[in-house]
C-alpha positions in Angstrom: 0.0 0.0 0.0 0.9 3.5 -0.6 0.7 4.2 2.9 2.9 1.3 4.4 6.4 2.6 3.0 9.8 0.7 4.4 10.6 3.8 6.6 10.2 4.0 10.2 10.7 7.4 11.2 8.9 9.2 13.4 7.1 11.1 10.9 6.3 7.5 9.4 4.8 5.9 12.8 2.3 9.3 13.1 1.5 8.7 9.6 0.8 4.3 10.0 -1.4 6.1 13.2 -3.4 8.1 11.7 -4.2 5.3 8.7 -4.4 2.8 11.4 -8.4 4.3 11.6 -9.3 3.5 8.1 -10.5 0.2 7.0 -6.4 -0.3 5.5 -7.7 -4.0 4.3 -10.2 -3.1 2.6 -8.6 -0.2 0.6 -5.6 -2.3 -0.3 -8.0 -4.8 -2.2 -9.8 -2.1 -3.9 -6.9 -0.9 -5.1 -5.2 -3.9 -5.9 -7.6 -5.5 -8.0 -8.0 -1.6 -9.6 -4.4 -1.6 -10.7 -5.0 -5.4 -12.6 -7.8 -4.4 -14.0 -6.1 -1.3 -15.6 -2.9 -2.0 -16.0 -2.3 -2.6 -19.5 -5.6 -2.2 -20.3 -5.7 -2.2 -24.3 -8.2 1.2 -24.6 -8.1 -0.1 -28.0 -10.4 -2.9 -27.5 -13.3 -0.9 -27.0 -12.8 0.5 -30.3 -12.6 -2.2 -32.4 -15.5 -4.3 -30.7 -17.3 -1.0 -31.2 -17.0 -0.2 -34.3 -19.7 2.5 -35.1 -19.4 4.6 -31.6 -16.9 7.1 -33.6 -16.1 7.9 -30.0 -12.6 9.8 -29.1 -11.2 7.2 -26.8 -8.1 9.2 -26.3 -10.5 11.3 -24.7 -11.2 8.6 -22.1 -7.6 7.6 -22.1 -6.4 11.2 -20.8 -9.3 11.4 -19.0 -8.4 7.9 -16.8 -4.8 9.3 -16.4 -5.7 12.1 -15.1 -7.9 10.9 -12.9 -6.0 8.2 -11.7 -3.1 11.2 -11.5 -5.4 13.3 -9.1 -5.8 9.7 -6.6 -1.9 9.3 -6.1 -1.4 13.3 -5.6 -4.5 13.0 -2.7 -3.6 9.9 -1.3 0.6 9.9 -2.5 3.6 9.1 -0.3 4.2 13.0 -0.7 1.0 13.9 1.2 2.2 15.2 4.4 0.8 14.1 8.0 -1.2 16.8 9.0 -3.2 17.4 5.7 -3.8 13.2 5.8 -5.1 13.9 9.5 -7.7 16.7 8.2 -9.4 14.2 6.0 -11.9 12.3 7.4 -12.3 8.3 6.7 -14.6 9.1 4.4 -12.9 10.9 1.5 -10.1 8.1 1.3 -12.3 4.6 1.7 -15.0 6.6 -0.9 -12.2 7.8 -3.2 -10.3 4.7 -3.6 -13.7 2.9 -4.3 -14.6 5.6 -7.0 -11.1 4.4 -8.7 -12.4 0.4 -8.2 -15.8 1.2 -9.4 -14.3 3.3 -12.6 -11.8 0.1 -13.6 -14.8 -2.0 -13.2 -17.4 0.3 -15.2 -14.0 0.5 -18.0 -13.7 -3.4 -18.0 -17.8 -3.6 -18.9 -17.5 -1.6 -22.0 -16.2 -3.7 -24.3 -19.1 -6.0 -25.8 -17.5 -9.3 -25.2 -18.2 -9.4 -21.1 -15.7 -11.7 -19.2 -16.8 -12.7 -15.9 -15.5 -11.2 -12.9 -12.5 -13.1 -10.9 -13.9 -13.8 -7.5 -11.6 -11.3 -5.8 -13.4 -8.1 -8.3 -16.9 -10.0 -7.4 -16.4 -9.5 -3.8 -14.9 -6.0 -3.6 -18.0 -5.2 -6.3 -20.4 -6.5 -3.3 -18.5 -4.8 -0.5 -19.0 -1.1 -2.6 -22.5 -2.1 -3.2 -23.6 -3.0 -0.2 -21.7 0.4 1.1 -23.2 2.8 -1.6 -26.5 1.6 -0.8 -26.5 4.5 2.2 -26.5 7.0 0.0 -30.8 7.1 -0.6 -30.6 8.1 3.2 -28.4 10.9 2.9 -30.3 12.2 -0.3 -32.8 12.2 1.5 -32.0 14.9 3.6 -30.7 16.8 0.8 -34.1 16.8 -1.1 -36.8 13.8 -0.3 -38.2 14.6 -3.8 -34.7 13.2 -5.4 -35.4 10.4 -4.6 -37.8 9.9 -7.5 -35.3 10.1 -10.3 -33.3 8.0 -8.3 -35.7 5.2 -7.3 -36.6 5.1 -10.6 -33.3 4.7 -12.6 -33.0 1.6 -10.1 -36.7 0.1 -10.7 -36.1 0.3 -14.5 -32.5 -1.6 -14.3 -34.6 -4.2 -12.8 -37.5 -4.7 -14.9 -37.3 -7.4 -17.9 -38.4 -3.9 -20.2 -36.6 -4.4 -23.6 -36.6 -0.5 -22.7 -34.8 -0.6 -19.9 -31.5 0.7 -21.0 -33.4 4.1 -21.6 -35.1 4.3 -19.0 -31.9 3.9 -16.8 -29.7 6.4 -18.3 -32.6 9.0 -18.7 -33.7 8.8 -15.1 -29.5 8.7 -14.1 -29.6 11.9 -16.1 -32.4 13.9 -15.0 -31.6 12.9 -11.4 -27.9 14.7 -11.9 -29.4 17.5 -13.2 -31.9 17.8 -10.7 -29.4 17.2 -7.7 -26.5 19.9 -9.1 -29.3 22.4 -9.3 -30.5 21.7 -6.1 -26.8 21.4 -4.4 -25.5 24.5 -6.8 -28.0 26.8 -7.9 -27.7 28.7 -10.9 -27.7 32.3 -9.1 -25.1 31.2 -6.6 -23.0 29.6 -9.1 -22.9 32.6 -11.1 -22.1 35.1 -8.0 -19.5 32.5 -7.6 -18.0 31.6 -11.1 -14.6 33.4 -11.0 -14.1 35.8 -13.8 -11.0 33.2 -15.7 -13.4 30.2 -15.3 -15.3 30.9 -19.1 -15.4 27.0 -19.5 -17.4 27.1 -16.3 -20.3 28.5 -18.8 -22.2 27.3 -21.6 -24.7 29.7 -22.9 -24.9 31.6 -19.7 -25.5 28.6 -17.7 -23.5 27.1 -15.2 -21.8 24.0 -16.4 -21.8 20.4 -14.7 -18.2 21.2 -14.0 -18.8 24.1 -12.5 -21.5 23.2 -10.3 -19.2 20.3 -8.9 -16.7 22.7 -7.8 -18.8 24.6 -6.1 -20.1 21.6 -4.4 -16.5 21.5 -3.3 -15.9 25.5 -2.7 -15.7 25.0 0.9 -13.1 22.3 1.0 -9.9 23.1 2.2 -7.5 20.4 1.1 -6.7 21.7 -2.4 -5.9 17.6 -3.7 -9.4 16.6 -2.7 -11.1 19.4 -4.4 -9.1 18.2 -7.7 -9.7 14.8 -7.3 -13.5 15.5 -6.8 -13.2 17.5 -10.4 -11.5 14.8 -12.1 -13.9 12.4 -10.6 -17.0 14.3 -11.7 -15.2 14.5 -15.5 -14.7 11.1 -15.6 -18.0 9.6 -14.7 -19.6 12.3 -16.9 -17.2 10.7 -19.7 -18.1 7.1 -19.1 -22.0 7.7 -18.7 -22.1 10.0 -22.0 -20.5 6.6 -23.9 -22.5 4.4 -22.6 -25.2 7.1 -23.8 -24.3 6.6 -27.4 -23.8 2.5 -27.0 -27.4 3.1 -26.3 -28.0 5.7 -28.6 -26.6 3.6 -31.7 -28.7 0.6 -31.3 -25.9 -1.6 -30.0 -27.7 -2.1 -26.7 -26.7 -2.6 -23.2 -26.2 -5.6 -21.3 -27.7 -5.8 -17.5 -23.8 -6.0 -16.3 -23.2 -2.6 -18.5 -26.2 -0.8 -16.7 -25.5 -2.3 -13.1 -22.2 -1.0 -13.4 -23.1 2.6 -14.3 -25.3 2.4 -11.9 -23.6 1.5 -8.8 -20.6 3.8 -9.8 -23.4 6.7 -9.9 -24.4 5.5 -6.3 -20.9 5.6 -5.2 -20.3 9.4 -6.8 -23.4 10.0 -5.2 -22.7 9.2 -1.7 -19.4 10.5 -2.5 -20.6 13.9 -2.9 -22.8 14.1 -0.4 -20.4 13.1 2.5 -18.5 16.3 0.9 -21.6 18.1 1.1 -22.4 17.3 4.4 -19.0 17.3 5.8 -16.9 20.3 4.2 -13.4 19.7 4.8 
C-alpha cells in the first residue's frame, strides 16, 4: 500500500497512526484489483469491438490518467501528515472505491463481457452494499430526489426491452436535478470566478462548474481536484454508454448495473462532501 512505506521514522509511525483508523484492508483490495484491471488495459479494445461509436477514446484515455493522477497526488507518499489527518475516513475509503468502481465500469464496456475473478466480485459486493447509504443521505438533501433515483433503479430491474433508456434517462435527470439543487444557478454565477469561461455554456453554469462549487468550501486543495477529475470522468463514461445506447448496440444488465452503482458511489461520495466540508 501506498501508505505502508519501508521507513520508520517518526514522521512515518504518526503517519501508520493516523491510517491505522481506516478500513487499510479493505482499501488495499480495492486498489489492488483496480491496478490489474487497468494495468495494460488495451483502450483499443473498445474501439474495435465497437465499431460504429466514432467515439474519441483518447479522450477517455487522458481522461483515466488524469484521474487516476489526481488519486496518487491525494492519497501519495508526498501527502504530508497533518493534511492526511484533516481528512476524514470518508474521502479516502470513498475515493479509492470511485477508482475500483471506474476500472470496473472501463472493464464492462467492451461487448464481449468476461466474468469477474472472485476477488473483483467480492470487492464489487463490499462497494455495493456500502453505496446503498446513499438514498438516506439524499434524502436529507431533497426527499423529492429520490424519485429520479428510485426510478433509474426500478427500471434496471424490470425485464423492459426499454430498460436501457429508461436507466440512463432517469440517471440523467436525477444529476441535473441534484446539481441544481446542491448548486444553484444564481449562486453559481455570484460564484464563477471571472478566468473560469469553460465554467459556462450559454450563460449557464456548467456540470463542472456546479461540482466545484459543491467543493468551494473544502480546504485540502488535492481533494477538491480529485473530486473535479472524478465528476469528468463519470460524466465521460456515462455519455458513452449514452451513445452505446444511442446507436442501437444495446446494453447488457452488467453494463447498466455497473453505471449504476458507480453513480451510487459518486453519489454518496458527494454528499459526505456536502455534508461534511473539509
Amino acid at each position: 500500500s501506498w501508505w505502508l512505506g519501508s521507513h520508520r521514522s517518526k514522521a512515518n509511525i504518526e503517519f501508520l497512526k493516523a491510517a491505522a483508523r481506516l478500513n487499510t484492508d479493505y482499501i488495499k483490495r480495492q486498489l489492488a484489483v483496480s491496478e490489474n484491471m487497468l494495468s495494460g488495459y488495451a483502450f483499443d479494445s473498445i474501439a474495435k469491438s465497437l465499431p460504429k461509436l466514432n467515439y474519441p477514446m483518447p479522450d477517455l484515455k487522458s481522461t483515466v490518467a488524469d484521474f487516476t493522477a489526481s488519486f496518487s497526488k491525494l492519497f501519495g507518499p508526498s501527502l504530508g501528515i497533518q493534511d492526511f489527518l484533516k481528512l476524514p475516513e470518508y474521502a479516502v475509503s470513498g475515493a479509492s472505491r470511485e477508482v475500483f468502481l471506474t476500472a470496473h465500469v472501463i472493464s464492462k464496456i467492451p461487448a464481449e463481457q468476461i466474468e469477474p475473478k472472485p476477488e473483483e466480485a467480492s470487492v464489487i459486493d463490499e462497494a455495493t452494499q456500502e453505496s446503498s447509504s446513499c438514498i438516506e443521505l439524499l434524502k436529507e438533501v431533497d426527499p423529492a430526489l429520490t424519485r429520479p433515483f428510485v426510478g433509474a433503479h426500478e427500471a434496471m430491474r424490470t425485464g423492459s426491452s426499454d430498460r436501457a433508456r429508461h436507466v440512463l434517462v432517469s440517471l440523467r435527470e436525477f444529476w441535473d436535478h441534484l446539481l441544481r439543487r446542491l448548486a444553484p444557478d444564481e449562486q453559481v454565477l455570484d460564484w464563477i470566478p471571472e478566468a473560469k469561461n469553460d465554467y459556462l455554456h450559454k450563460g449557464k453554469p456548467t456540470r463542472p462548474a456546479r461540482f466545484s462549487y459543491v467543493c468551494r468550501n473544502i480546504d485540502h486543495k488535492p481533494l477538491r481536484k480529485f473530486v473535479q477529475h472524478d465528476s469528468r470522468m463519470y460524466s465521460i463514461l456515462f455519455d458513452l454508454f449514452q451513445r452505446v445506447h444511442d446507436l442501437g448496440a444495446g446494453l447488457s444488465d452488467e453494463q447498466l448495473r455497473a453505471i449504476v452503482l458507480r453513480s451510487d458511489s459518486m453519489l454518496l461520495y458527494i454528499l459526505k462532501i456536502h455534508g461534511e466540508p473539509i
